[in-house]
C-alpha beads as a LAMMPS data file, in Angstrom:
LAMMPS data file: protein, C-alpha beads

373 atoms
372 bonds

1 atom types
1 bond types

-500.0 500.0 xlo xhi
-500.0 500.0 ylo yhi
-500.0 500.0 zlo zhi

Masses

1 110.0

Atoms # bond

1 1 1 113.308 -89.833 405.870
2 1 1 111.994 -93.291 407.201
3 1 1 109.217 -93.700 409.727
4 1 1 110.460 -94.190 413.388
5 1 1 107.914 -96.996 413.744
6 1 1 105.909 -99.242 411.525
7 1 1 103.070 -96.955 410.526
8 1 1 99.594 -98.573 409.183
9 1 1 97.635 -98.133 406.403
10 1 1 95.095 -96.728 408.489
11 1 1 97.959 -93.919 409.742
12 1 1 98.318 -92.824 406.273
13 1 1 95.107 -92.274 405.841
14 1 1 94.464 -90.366 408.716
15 1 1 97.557 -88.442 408.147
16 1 1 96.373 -87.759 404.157
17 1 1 93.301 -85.931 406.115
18 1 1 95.779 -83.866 408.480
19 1 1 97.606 -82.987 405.268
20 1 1 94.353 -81.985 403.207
21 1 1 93.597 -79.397 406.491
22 1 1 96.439 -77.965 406.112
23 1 1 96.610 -76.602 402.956
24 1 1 93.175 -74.910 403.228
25 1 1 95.123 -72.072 405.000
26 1 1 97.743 -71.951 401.784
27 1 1 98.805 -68.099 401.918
28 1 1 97.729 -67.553 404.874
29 1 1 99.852 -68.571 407.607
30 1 1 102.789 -66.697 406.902
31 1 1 106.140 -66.674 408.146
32 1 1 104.290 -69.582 410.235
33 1 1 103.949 -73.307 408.165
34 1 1 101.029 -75.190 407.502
35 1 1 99.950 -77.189 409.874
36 1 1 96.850 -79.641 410.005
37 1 1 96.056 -82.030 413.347
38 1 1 93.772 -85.434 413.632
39 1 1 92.877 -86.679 417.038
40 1 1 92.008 -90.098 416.631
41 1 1 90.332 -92.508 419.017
42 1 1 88.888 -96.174 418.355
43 1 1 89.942 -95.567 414.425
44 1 1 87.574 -92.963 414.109
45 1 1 88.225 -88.745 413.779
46 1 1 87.388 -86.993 417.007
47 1 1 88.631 -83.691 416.388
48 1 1 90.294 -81.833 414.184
49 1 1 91.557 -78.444 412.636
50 1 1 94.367 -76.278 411.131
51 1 1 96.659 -73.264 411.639
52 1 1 94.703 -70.613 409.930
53 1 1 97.025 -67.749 410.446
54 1 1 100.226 -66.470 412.518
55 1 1 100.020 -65.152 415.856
56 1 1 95.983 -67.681 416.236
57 1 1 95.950 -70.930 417.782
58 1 1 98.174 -73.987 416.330
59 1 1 96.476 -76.705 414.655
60 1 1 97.010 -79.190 417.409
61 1 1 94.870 -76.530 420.130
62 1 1 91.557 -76.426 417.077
63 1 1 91.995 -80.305 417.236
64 1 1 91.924 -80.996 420.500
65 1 1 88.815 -78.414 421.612
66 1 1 86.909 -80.433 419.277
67 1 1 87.915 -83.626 420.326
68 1 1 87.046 -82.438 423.862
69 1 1 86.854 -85.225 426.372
70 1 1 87.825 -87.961 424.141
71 1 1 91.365 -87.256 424.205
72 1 1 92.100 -89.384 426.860
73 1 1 94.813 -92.053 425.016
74 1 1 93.765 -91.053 421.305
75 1 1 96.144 -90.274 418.588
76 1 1 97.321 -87.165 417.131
77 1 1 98.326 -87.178 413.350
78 1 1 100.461 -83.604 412.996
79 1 1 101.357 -82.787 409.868
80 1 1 104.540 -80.580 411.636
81 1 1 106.641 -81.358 414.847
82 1 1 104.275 -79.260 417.779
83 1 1 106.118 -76.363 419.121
84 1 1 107.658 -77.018 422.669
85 1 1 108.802 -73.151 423.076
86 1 1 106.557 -70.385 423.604
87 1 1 106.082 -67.937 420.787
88 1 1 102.559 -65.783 420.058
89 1 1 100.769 -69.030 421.337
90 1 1 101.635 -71.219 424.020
91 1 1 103.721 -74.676 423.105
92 1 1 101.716 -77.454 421.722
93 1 1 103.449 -80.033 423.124
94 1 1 102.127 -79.523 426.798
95 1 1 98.367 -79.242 425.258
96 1 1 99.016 -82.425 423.689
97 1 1 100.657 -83.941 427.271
98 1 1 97.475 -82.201 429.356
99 1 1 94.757 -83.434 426.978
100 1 1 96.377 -87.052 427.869
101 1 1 97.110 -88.351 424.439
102 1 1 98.817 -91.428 424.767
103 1 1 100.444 -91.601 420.554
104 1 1 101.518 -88.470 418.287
105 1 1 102.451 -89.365 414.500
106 1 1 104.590 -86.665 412.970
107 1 1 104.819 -86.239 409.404
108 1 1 108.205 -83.895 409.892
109 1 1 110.475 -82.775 412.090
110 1 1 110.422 -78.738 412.324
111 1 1 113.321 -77.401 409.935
112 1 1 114.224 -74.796 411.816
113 1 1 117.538 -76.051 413.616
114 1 1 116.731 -73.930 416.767
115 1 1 113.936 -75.919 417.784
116 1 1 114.140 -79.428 415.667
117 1 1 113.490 -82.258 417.495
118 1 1 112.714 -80.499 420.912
119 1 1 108.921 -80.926 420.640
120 1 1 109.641 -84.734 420.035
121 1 1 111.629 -84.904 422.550
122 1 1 109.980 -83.695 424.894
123 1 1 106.478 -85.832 423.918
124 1 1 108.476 -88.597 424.622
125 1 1 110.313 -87.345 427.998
126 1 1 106.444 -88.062 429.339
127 1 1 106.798 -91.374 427.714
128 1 1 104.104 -90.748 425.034
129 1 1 104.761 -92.832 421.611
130 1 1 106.110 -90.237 419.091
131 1 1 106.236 -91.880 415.028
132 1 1 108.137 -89.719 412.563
133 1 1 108.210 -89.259 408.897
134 1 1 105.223 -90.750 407.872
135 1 1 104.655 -89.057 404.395
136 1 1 107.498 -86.525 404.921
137 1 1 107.874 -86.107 401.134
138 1 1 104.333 -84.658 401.388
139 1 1 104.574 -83.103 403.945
140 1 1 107.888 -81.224 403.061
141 1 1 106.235 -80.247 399.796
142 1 1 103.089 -78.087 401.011
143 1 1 105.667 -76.284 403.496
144 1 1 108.409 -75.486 400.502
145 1 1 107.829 -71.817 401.088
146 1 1 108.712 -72.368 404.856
147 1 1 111.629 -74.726 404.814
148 1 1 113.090 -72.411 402.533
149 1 1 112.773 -69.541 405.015
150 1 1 113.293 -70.962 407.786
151 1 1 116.878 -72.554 406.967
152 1 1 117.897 -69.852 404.549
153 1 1 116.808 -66.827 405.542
154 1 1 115.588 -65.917 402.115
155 1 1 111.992 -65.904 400.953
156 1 1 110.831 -69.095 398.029
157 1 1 111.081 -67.604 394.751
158 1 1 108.485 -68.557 391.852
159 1 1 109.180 -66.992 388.435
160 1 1 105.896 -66.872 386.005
161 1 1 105.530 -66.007 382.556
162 1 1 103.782 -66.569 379.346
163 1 1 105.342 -67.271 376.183
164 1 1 105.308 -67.744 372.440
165 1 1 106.199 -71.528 371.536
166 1 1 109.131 -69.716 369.973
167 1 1 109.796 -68.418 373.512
168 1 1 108.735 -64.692 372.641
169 1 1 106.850 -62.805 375.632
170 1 1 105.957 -60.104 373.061
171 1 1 106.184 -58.920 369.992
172 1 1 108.965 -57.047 368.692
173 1 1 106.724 -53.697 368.830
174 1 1 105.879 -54.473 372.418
175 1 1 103.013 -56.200 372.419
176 1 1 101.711 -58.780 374.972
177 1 1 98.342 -58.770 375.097
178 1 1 97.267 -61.535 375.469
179 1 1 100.069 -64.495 374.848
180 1 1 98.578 -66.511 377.318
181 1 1 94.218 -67.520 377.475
182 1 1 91.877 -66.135 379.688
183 1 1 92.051 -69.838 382.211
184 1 1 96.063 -69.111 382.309
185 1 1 95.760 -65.538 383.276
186 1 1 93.049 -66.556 386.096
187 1 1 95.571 -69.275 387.470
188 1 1 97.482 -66.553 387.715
189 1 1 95.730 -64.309 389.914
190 1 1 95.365 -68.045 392.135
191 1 1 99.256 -67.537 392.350
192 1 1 98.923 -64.132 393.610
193 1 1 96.527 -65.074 396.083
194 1 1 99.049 -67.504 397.464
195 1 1 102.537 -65.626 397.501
196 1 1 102.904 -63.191 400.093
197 1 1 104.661 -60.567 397.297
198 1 1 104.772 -59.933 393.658
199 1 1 108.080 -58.923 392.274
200 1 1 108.384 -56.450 389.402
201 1 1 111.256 -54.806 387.069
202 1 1 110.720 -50.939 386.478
203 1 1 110.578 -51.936 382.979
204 1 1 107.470 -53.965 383.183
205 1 1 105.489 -50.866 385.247
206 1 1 106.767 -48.030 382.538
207 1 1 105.685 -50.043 379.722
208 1 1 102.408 -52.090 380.837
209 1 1 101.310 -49.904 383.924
210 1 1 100.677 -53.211 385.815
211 1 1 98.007 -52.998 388.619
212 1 1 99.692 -56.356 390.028
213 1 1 96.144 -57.221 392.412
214 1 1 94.499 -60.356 392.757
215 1 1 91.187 -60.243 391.422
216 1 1 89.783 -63.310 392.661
217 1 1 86.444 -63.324 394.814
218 1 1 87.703 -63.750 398.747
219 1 1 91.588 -63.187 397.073
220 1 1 94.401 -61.158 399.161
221 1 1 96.395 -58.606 397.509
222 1 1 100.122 -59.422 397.608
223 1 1 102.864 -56.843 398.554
224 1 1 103.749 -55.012 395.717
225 1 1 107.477 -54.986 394.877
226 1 1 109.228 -53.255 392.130
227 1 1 112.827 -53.194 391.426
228 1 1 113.633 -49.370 390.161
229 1 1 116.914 -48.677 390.978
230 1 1 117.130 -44.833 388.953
231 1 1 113.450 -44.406 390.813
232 1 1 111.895 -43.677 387.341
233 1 1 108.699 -44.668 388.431
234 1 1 105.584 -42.330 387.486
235 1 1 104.123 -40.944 390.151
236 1 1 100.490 -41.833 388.775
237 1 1 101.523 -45.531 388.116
238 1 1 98.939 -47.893 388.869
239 1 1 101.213 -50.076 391.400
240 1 1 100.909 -47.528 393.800
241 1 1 97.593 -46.985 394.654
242 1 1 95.689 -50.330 393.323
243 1 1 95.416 -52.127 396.766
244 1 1 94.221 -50.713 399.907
245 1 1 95.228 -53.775 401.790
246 1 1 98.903 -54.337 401.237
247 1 1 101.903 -52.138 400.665
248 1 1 103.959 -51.294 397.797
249 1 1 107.223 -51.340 397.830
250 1 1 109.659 -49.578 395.744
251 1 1 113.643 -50.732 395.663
252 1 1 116.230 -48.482 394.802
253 1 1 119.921 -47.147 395.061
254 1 1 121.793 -44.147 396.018
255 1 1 121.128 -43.164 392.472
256 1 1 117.485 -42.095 393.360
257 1 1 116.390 -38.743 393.435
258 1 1 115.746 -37.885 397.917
259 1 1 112.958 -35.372 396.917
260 1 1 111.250 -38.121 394.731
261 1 1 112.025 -40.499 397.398
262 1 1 110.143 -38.264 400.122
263 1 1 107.266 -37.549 397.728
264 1 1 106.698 -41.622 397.489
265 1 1 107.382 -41.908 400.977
266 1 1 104.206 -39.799 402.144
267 1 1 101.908 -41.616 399.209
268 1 1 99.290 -43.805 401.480
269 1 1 101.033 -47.948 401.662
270 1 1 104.094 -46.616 399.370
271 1 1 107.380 -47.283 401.005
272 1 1 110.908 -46.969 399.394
273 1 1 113.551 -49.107 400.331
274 1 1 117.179 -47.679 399.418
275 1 1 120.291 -49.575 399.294
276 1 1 123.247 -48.168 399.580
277 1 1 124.657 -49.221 395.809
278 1 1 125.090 -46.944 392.595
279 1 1 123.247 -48.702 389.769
280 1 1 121.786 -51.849 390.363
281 1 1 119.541 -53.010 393.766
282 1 1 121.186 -55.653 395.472
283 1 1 119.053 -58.532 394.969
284 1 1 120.081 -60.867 397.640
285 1 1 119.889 -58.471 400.507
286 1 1 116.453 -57.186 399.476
287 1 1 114.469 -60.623 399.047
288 1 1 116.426 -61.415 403.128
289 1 1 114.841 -57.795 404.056
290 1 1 111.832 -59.407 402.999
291 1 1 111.903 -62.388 405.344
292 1 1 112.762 -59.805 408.080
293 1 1 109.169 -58.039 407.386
294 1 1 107.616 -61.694 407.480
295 1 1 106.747 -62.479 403.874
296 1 1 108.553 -65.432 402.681
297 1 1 107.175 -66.392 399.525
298 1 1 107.753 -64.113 395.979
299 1 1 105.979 -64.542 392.815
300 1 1 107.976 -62.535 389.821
301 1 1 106.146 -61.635 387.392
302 1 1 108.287 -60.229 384.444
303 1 1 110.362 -59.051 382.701
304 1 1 113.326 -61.040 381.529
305 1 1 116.219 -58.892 382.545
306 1 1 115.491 -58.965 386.221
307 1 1 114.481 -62.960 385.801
308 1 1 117.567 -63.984 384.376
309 1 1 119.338 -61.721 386.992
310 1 1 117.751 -63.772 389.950
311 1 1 118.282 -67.034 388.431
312 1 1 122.142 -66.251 387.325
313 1 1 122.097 -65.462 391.419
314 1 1 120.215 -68.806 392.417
315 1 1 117.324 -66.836 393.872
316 1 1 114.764 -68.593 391.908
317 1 1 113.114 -71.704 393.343
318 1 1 110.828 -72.417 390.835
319 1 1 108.884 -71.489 387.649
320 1 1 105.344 -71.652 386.082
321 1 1 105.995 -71.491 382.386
322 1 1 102.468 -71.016 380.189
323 1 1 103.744 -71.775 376.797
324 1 1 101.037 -70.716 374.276
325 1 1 100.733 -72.676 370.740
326 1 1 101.441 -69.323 369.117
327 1 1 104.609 -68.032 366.492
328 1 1 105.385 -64.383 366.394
329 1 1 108.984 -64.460 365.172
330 1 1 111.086 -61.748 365.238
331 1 1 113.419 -60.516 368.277
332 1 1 110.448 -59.726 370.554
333 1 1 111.714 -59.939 373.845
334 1 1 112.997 -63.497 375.768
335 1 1 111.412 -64.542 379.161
336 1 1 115.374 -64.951 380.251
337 1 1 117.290 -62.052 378.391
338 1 1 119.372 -61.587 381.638
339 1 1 120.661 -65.106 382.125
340 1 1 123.675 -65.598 379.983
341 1 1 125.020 -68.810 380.653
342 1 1 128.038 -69.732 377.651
343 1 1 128.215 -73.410 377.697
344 1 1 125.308 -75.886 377.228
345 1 1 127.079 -78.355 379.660
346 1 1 126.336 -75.453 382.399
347 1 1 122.448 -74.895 381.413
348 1 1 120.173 -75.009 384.371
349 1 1 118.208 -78.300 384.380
350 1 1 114.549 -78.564 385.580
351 1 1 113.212 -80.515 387.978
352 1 1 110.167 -82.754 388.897
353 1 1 108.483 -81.342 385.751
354 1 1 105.047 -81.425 385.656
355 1 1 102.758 -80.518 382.456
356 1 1 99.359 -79.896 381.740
357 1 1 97.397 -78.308 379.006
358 1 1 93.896 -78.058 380.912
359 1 1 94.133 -74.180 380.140
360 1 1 94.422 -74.005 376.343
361 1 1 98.382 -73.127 376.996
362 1 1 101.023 -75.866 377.719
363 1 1 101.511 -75.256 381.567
364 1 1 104.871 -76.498 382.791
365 1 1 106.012 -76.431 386.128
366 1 1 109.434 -77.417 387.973
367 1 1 112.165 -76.919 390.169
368 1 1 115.543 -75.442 389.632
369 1 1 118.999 -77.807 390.210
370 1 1 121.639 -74.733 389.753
371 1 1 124.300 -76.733 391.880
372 1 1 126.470 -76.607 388.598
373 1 1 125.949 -72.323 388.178

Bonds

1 1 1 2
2 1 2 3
3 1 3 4
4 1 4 5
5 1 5 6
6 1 6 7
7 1 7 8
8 1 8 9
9 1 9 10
10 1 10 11
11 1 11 12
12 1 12 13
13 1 13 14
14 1 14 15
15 1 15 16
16 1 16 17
17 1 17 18
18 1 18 19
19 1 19 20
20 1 20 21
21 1 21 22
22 1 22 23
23 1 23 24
24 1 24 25
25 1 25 26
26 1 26 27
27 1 27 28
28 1 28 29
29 1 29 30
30 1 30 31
31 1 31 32
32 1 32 33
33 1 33 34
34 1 34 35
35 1 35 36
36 1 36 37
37 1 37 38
38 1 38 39
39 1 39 40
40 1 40 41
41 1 41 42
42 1 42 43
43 1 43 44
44 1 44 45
45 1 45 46
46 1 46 47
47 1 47 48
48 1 48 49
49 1 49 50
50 1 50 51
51 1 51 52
52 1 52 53
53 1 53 54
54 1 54 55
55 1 55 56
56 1 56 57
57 1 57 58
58 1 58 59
59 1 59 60
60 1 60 61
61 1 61 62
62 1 62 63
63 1 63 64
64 1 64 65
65 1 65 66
66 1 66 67
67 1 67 68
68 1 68 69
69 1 69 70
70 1 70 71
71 1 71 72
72 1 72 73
73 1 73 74
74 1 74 75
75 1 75 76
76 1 76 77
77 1 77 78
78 1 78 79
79 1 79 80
80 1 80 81
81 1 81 82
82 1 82 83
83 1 83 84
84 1 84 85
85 1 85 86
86 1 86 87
87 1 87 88
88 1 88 89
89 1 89 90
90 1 90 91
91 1 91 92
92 1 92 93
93 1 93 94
94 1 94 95
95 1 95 96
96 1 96 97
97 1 97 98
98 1 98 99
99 1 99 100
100 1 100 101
101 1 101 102
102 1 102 103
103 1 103 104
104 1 104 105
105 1 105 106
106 1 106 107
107 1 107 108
108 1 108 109
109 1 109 110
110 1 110 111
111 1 111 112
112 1 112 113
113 1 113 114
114 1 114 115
115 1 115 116
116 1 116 117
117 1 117 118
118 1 118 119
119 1 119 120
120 1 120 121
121 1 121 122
122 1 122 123
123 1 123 124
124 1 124 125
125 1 125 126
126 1 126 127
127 1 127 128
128 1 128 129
129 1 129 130
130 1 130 131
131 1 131 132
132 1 132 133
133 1 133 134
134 1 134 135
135 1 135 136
136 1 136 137
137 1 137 138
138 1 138 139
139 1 139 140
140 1 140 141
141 1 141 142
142 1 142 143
143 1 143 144
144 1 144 145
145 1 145 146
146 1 146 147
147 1 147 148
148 1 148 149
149 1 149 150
150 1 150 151
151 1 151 152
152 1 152 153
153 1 153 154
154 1 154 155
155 1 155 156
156 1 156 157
157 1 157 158
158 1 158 159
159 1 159 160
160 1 160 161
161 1 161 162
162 1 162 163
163 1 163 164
164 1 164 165
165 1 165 166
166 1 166 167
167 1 167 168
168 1 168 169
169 1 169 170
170 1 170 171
171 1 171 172
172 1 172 173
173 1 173 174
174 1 174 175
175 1 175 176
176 1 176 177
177 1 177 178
178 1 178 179
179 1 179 180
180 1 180 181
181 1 181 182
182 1 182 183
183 1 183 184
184 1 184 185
185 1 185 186
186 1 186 187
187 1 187 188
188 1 188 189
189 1 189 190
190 1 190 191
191 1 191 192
192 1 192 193
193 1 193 194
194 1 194 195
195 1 195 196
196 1 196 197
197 1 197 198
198 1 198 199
199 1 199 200
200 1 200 201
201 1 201 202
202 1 202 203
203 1 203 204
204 1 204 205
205 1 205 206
206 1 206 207
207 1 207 208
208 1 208 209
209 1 209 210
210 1 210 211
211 1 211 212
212 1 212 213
213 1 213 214
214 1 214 215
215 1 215 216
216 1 216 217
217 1 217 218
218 1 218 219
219 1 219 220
220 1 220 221
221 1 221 222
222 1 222 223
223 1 223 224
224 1 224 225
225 1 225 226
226 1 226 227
227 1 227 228
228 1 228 229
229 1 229 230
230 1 230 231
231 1 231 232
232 1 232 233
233 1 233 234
234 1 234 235
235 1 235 236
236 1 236 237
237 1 237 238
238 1 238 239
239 1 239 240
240 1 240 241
241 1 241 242
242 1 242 243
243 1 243 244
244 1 244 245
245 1 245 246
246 1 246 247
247 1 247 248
248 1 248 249
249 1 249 250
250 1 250 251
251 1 251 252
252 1 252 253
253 1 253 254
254 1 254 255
255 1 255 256
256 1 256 257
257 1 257 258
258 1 258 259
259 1 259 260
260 1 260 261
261 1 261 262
262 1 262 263
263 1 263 264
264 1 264 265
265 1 265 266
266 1 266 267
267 1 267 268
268 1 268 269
269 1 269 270
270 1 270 271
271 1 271 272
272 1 272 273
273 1 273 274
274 1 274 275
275 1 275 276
276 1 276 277
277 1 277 278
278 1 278 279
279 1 279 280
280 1 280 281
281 1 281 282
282 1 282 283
283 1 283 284
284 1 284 285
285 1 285 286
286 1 286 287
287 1 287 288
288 1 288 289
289 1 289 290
290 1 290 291
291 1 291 292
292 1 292 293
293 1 293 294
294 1 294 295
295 1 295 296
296 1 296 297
297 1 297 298
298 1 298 299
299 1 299 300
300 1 300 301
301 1 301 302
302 1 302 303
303 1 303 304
304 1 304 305
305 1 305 306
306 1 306 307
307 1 307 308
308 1 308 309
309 1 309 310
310 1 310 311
311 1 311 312
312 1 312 313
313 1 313 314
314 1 314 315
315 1 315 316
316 1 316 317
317 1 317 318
318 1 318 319
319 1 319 320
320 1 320 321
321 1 321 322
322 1 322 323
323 1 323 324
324 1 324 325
325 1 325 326
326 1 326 327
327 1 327 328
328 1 328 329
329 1 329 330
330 1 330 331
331 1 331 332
332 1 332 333
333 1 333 334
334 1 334 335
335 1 335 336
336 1 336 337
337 1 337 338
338 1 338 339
339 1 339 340
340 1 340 341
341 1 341 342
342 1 342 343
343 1 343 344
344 1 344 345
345 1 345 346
346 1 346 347
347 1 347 348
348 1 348 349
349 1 349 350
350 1 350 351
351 1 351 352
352 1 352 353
353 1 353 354
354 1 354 355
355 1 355 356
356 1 356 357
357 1 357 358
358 1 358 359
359 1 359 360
360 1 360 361
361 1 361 362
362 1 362 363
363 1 363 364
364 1 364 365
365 1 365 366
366 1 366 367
367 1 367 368
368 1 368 369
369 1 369 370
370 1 370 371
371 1 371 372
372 1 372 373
C-alpha cells in the first residue's frame, strides 16, 4: 500500500515516533490495536500519546490534551485510521475536526471492513488533508495480533519451544530441564507478558505440573488454557491456582466426568469450557470462543501433539524456535509429533526468518505460508 500523497522525510520521522508510542502499550490494549498519535506544528512535536488500554481514551484524545491550544492547523501522525463510530470512547475523528487540525497522516487504514475507510472519509468530508500508508508495512506489523482478529475472527497464534539441535524437546526418559539457557527461558516469560493466553496440552500439565505465570517484575499473568479433553487434570495441579489475576481455563468434551466438571467449576478463576464432541476438543471453535471473551493473541507452549494438531489445521501464525547446541539422541519426543505431512513438496515453508543467538540458543523466528496444506 502506496502513500496517497508525497510524504517527506520529515513525515517519516515523525510517524517512526507515533509508531515507537505505540508499542509501549504491547499486551495491553486488547481486543483494541495499538495506536500511537503526533500532533505536529511548525516541524516540531506538540503533543503526543498512546492507547494504553481498551475501554481509556484513544491515542489521538492523549495527543491532542497535550498539544492543547496549538492544534489550530498542526498535523496529526496516527499510526491507525481514528475511529468515526462511537464505541467505549467517543470517535476520534470529530476530536481531531474540533481541535482544528488542518493535515492527518495515516499509517493504515482500520482492517476491520465494518468501519475501513469511514474515519478517512469523513476527515476529509470537512476538507482536512488525509495521507495514507505511510509506513503501512510497519505499521501492519506491530498490529499482527489485531488484523488477525479483526478479519478472521480467530485469535494470532504463536507456537514456542525449545529444542535439541537434533530437534529433541526431551529426553527419551522425559526429561527437559533445562534444553534451553536461563536468557531463553526469561524471553520467554517477555512472551507471556505479551499474549493475552497461554495454551497447554493435558500432557504437558500431568507430566511437568506447569505453573504457566509470568514472572517478570510489572509482568501480567496470561489466561491459562489447557486442552484436556478426558478432564484428567489433578485437582492440585499448579495451573489452577498459580495466578490470582487471570483465569484458567480448562477445554473439554462430552467425555468429561459432570461431577469433576462441577468440582473445577466452583475452584476460585477455574472455568471449564465443554464442547459438545466425544474425544478430541474442537480446536477451531475454541481459539473463536476466545476472541468472543476478548483475548486475541495465544502463545502455545508445548507439547508436540497438540502443536502439530494446530498447525495441520492452519491455526498457527507463527513460531519462536530456541534451538540449543545440544545432542541427546534417542526418540525423545519431537516439537511437531502431531503434524504428519507425507510429501516434502507439501512441507510448510517459513517465512521472514529472523535469527539470533544473543541468548546462548539459536533463536529463530518466522511466519507460516500453509497456502499449499
Amino acid at each position: 500500500m502506496h502513500a496517497s500523497n508525497p510524504c517527506s522525510s520529515l513525515d517519516e520521522t515523525f510517524m517512526k515516533r507515533a509508531l515507537d508510542l505505540a508499542v509501549q502499550a504491547t499486551g495491553r490494549t486488547s481486543p483494541n490495536p495499538l495506536v500511537g498519535c503526533v500532533i505536529v506544528k511548525d516541524k516540531q512535536i506538540v503533543g503526543e500519546g498512546y492507547h494504553h488500554k481498551a475501554g481509556t481514551p484513544h491515542a489521538e484524545v492523549h495527543a491532542l490534551i497535550a498539544a492543547g491550544e496549538l492544534t489550530r492547523d498542526a498535523t496529526a501522525y496516527v499510526t491507525l485510521e481514528p475511529c468515526s463510530h462511537f464505541g467505549r470512547t467517543p470517535p476520534c475523528t470529530e476530536a481531531l475536526i474540533r481541535a482544528g487540525i488542518k493535515r492527518v497522516v495515516v499509517a493504515m487504514t482500520d482492517p476491520n471492513p465494518l468501519v475501513s475507510g469511514r474515519g478517512i472519509a469523513r476527515l476529509r468530508e470537512v476538507e482536512i488533508q488525509v495521507d495514507v500508508g505511510l509506513l503501512y508495512k510497519e505499521a501492519a506489523l506491530i498490529n499482527e495480533v489485531f488484523v488477525k482478529a479483526i478479519t478472521t475472527g480467530l485469535p494470532f497464534v504463536v507456537y514456542k519451544t525449545a529444542m535439541t539441535l537434533d530437534g529433541k524437546i526431551a529426553s527419551e526418559t522425559g526429561d527437559s530441564k533445562w534444553v534451553s539457557t536461563d536468557v531463553s527461558r526469561q524471553y520467554v516469560h517477555q512472551l507471556r507478558d505479551r499474549y493475552d493466553v497461554i495454551l497447554a496440552g493435558s500432557e504437558t500439565v500431568f507430566i511437568d505440573n506447569p505453573s504457566l505465570t509470568c514472572r517478570i517484575p510489572n509482568g501480567q499473568d496470561p489466561v491459562r488454557l489447557i486442552i484436556d479433553g478426558k478432564l484428567r487434570i489433578a485437582e492440585n495441579a499448579q495451573v489452577l491456582s498459580s495466578s490470582t489475576h487471570s483465569p484458567c481455563i480448562i477445554a473439554t468434551t462430552s467425555a468429561a466426568s459432570q461431577e469433576k466438571i462441577d468440582h473445577l467449576n466452583h475452584l476460585t478463576g477455574v472455568e471449564v469450557w465443554q464442547y459438545d464432541t466425544l474425544r478430541h476438543v474442537p480446536l477451531e471453535k475454541l481459539l473463536r470462543d476466545l476472541v468472543r471473551r476478548g483475548w486475541t493473541s495465544v502463545l502455545l507452549e508445548g507439547g508436540g501433539g497438540l502443536a502439530g494438531t494446530l498447525i495441520q489445521d492452519q491455526l498457527v501464525d507463527k513460531i519462536e524456535f530456541f534451538i540449543a547446541p545440544k545432542l541427546i539422541g534417542g526418540n525423545g519426543p519431537s516439537p511437531l509429533s502431531g503434524l504428519h505431512i507425507e510429501c516434502m513438496a507439501n512441507a510448510i515453508v517459513i517465512q521472514d526468518i529472523h535469527t539470533d543467538m544473543y541468548s546462548g540458543d539459536l533463536h529463530v523466528t518466522g511466519y507460516l505460508d500453509q497456502k499449499e496444506l
